[in-house]
LUMVOMAR-340397 format. One record per residue (C-alpha): x, y, z; residue number from 1. Coordinates in Angstrom, 3 decimals. Each point is the difference from the previous one (the first is absolute). Layout:
BEGIN
@c1=X	c2=Y	c3=Z	pos=NUM
...
//
This chain:
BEGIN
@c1=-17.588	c2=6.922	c3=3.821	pos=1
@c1=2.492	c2=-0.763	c3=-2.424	pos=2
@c1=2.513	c2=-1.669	c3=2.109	pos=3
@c1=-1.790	c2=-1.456	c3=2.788	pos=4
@c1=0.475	c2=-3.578	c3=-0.662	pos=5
@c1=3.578	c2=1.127	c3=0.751	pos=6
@c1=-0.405	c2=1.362	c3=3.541	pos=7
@c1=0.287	c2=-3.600	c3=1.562	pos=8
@c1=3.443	c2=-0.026	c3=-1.728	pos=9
@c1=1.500	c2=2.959	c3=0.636	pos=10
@c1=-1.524	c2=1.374	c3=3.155	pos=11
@c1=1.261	c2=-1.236	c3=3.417	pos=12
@c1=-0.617	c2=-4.162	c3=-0.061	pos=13
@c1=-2.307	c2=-1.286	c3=3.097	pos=14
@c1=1.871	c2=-1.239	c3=2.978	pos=15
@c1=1.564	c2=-3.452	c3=0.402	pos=16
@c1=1.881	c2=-1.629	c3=2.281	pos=17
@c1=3.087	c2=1.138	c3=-1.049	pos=18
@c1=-1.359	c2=3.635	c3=0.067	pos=19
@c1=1.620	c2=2.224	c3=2.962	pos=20
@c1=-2.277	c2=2.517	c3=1.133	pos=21
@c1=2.414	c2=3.632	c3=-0.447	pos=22
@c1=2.417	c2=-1.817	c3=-2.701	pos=23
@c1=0.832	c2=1.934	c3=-2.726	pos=24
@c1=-2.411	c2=-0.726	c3=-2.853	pos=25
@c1=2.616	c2=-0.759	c3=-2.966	pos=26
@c1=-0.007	c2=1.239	c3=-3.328	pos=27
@c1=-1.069	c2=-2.089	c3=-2.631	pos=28
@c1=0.844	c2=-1.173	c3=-3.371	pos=29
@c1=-2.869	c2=-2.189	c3=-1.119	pos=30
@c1=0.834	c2=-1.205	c3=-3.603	pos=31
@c1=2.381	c2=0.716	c3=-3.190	pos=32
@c1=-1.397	c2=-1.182	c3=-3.489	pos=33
@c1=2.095	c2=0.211	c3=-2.968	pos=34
@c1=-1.665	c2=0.517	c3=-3.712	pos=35
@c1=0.378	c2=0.212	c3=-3.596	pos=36
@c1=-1.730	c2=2.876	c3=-0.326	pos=37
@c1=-2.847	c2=0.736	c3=-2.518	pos=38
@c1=-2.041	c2=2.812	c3=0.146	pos=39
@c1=-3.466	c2=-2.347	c3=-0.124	pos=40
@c1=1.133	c2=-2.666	c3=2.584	pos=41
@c1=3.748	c2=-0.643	c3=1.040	pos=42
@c1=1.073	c2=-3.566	c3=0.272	pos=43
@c1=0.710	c2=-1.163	c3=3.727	pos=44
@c1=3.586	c2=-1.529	c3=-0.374	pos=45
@c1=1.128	c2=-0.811	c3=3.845	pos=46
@c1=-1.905	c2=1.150	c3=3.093	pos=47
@c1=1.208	c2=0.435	c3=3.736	pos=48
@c1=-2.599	c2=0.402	c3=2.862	pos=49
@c1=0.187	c2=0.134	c3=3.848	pos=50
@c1=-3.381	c2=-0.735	c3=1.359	pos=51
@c1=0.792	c2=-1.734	c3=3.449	pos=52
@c1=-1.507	c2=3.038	c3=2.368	pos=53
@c1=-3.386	c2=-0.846	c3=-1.992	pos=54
@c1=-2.688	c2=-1.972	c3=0.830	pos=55
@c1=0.312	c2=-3.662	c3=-1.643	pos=56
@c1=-3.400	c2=0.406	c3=-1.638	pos=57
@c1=0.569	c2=3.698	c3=-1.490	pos=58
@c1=3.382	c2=-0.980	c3=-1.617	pos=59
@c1=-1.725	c2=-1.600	c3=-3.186	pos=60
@c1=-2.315	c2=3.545	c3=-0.620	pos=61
@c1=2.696	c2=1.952	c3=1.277	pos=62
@c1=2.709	c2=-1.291	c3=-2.476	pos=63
@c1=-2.513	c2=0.334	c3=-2.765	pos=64
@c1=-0.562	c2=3.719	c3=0.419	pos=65
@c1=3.693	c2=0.607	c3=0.614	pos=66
@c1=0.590	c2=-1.926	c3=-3.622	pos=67
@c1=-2.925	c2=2.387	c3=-1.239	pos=68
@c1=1.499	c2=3.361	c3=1.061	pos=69
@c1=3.617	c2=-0.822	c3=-0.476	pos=70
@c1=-0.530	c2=-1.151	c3=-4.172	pos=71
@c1=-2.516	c2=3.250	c3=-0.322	pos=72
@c1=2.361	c2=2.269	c3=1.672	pos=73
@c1=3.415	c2=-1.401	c3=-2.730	pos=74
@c1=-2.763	c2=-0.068	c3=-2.850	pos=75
@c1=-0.559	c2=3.654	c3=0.523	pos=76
@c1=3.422	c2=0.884	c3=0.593	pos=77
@c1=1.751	c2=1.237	c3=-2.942	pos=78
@c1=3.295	c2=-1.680	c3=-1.463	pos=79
@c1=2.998	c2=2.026	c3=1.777	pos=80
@c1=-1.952	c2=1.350	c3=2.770	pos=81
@c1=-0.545	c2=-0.876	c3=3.929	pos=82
@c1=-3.090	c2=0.260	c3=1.522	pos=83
@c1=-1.150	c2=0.355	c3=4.078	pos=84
@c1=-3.742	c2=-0.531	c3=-0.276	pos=85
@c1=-1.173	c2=1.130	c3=3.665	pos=86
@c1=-3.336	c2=-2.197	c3=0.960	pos=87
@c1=-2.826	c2=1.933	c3=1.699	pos=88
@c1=-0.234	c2=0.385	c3=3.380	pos=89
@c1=3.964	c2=-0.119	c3=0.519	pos=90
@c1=-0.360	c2=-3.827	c3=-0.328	pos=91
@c1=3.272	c2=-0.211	c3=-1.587	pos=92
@c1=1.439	c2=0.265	c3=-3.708	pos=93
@c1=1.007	c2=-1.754	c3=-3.354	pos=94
@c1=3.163	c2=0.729	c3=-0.698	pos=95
@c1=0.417	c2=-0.600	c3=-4.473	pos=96
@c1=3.190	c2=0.240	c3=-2.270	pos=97
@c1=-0.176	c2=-1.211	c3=-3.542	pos=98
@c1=3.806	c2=0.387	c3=-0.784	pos=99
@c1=1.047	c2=0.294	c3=-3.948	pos=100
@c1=-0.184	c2=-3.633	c3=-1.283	pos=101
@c1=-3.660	c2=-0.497	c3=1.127	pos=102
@c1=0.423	c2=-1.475	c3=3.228	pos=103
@c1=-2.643	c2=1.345	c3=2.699	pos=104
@c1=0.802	c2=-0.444	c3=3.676	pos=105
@c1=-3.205	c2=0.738	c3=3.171	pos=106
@c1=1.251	c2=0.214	c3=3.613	pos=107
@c1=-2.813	c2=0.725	c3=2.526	pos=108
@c1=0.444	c2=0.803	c3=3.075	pos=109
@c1=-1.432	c2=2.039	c3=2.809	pos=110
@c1=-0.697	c2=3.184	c3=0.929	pos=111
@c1=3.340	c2=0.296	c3=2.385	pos=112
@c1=2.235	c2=-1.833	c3=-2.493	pos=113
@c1=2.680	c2=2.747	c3=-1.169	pos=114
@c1=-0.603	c2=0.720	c3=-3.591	pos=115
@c1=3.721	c2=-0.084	c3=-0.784	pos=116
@c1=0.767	c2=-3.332	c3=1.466	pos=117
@c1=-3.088	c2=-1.169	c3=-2.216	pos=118
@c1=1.277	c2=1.560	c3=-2.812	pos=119
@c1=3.588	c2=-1.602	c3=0.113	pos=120
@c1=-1.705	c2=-3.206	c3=0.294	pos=121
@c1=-1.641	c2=0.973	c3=-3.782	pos=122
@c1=2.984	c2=0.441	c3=-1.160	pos=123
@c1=2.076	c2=-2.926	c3=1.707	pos=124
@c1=-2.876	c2=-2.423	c3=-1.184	pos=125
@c1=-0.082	c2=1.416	c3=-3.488	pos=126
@c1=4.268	c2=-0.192	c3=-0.043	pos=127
@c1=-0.009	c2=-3.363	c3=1.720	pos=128
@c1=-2.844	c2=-1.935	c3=-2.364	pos=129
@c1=1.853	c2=1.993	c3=-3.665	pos=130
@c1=3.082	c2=-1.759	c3=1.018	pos=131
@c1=-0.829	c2=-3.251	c3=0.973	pos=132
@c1=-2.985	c2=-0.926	c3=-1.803	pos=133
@c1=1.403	c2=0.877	c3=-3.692	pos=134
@c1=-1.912	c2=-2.248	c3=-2.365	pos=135
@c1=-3.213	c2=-0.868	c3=1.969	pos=136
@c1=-2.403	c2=2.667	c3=-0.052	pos=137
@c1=0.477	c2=1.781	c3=-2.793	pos=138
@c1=-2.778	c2=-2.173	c3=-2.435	pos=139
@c1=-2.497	c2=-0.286	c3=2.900	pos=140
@c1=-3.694	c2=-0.169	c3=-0.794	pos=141
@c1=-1.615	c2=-0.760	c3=3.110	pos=142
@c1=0.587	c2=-0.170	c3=3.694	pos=143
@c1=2.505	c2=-1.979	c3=1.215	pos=144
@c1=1.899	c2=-0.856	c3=3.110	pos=145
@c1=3.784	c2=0.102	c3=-0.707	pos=146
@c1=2.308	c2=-0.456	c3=2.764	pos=147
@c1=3.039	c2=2.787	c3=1.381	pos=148
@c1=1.233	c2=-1.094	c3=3.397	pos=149
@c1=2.166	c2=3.253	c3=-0.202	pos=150
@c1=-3.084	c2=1.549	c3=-0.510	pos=151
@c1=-1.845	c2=-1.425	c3=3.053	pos=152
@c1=3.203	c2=0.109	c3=2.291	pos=153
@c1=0.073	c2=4.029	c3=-1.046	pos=154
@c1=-4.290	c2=0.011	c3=0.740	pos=155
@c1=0.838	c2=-1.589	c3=3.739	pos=156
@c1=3.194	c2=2.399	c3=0.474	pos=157
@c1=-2.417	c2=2.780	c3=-0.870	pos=158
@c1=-2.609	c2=-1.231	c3=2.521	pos=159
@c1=2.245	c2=2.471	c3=2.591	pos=160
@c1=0.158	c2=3.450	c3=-1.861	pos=161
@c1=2.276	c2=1.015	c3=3.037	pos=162
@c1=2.552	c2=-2.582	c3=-0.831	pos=163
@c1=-0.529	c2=0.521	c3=-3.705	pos=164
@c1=1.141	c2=3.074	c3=0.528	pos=165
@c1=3.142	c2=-0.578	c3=1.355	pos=166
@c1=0.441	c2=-3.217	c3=-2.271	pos=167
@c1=-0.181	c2=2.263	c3=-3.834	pos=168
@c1=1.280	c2=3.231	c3=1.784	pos=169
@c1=-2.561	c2=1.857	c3=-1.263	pos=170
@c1=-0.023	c2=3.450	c3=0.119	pos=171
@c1=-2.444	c2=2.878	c3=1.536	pos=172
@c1=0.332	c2=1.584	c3=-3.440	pos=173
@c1=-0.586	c2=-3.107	c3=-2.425	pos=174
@c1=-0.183	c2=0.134	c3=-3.602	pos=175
@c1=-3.326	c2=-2.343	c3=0.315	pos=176
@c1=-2.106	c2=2.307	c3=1.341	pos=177
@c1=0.664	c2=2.394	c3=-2.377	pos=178
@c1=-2.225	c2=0.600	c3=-2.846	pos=179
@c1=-2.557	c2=-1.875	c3=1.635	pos=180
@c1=-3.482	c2=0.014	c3=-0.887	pos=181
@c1=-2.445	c2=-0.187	c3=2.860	pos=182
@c1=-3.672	c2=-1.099	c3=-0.675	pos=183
@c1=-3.265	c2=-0.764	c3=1.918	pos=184
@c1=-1.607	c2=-3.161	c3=-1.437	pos=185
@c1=-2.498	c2=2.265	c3=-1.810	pos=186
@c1=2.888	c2=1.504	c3=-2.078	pos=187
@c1=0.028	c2=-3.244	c3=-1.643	pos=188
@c1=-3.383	c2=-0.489	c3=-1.349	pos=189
@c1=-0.295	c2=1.262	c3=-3.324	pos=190
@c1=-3.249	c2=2.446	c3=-0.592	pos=191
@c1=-2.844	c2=-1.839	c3=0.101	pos=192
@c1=1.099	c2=-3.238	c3=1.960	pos=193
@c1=-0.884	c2=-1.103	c3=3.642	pos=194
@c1=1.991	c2=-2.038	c3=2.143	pos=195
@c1=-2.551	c2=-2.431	c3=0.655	pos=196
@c1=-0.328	c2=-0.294	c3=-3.765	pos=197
@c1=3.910	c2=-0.928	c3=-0.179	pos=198
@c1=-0.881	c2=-2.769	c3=2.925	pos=199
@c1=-3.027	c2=-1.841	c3=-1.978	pos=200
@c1=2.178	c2=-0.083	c3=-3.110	pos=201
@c1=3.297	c2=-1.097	c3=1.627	pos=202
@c1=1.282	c2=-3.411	c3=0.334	pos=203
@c1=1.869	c2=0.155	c3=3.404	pos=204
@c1=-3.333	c2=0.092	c3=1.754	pos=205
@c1=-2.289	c2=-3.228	c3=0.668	pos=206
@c1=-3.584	c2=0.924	c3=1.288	pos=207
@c1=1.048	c2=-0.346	c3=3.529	pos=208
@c1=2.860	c2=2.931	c3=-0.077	pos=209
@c1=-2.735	c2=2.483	c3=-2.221	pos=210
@c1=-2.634	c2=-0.870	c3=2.977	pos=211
@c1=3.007	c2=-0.062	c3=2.507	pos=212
@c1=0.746	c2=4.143	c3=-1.631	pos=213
@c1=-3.396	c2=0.751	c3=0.543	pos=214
@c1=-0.327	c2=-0.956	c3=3.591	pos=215
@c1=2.769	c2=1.053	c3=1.640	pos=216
//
């Protein structure tokens, strides 16, 4: 039950009028967040998402939740260590590095996204934001919304994991996927805690995504 108010976002969108019946159904990479990370509640710092294949009226729920999971998933991620946090149901997964100065990075994607292109993008992201943002996030308190275009241009080039591949030369045998921790969602909650608990205290939800979790 955990991750159904994700199914509408990760499972195969309704058909439009651009939808060709037989087409390929593409892979998808729905959203990178980056973080200052803090074990209680990491600070949102600069957020990509790609929610065009989605209903109009789901986006604002849908965004909400993905905000939700991403900052739990870099919270609990320890500092040095990556992440793949599979979602129930093979809905899709959170992919979490917190890399050595503090700063937390969540890619989510789908089930069919490869794990390695996902995890280059951790690390490209992490590399990309260190170098040019120097200076701006370093004394953040709350949330804020700093601007990267390198960062979104690399979000958009990684919206094709097949060209991604070809475009970083990344190899079968990557270094990223090494040492990698993979997690169900449960593996997060610490003894005693429930996910809907984590929902009613968390600020990324309004009313209408909490109701929106509980009905889809």
């Amino acid at each position: 039950r955990s991750h159904r108010a994700l199914r509408g976002l990760l499972a195969h969108p309704p058909p439009s009028p651009s939808w060709v019946p037989g087409r390929a159904r593409a892979m998808k990479l729905v959203s990178l967040i980056i973080y200052k990370h803090d074990k209680e509640n990491s600070i949102e710092l600069l957020a990509c998402t790609e929610l065009s294949a989605f209903n109009f009226f789901q986006r604002g729920p849908i965004k909400e939740h993905i905000r939700f999971h991403s900052r739990l998933c870099v919270s609990r991620t320890n500092v040095g260590q990556k992440n793949v946090v599979e979602f129930d149901q093979n809905l899709g997964k959170c992919n979490a590095w917190v890399n050595g100065q503090g700063l937390g990075v969540a890619v989510l994607v789908d089930a069919e996204y490869p794990m390695r292109v996902a995890l280059t993008l951790l690390s490209e992201a992490s590399r990309i934001f260190m170098e040019r943002m120097v200076g701006k996030w370093e004394n953040a308190t709350a949330d804020c919304a700093l601007q990267c275009p390198e960062i979104e241009g690399l979000f958009q080039k990684f919206q094709n994991p097949t060209e991604a591949d070809k475009l970083t030369k990344i190899s079968k045998d990557l270094e990223e996927v090494k040492d990698t921790v993979m997690q169900s969602m449960n593996d997060l909650l610490q003894r005693g805690e429930s996910l809907d608990q984590l929902m009613a205290k968390s600020k990324d939800l309004s009313n209408t995504s909490v109701q929106f979790y509980r009905t889809a």
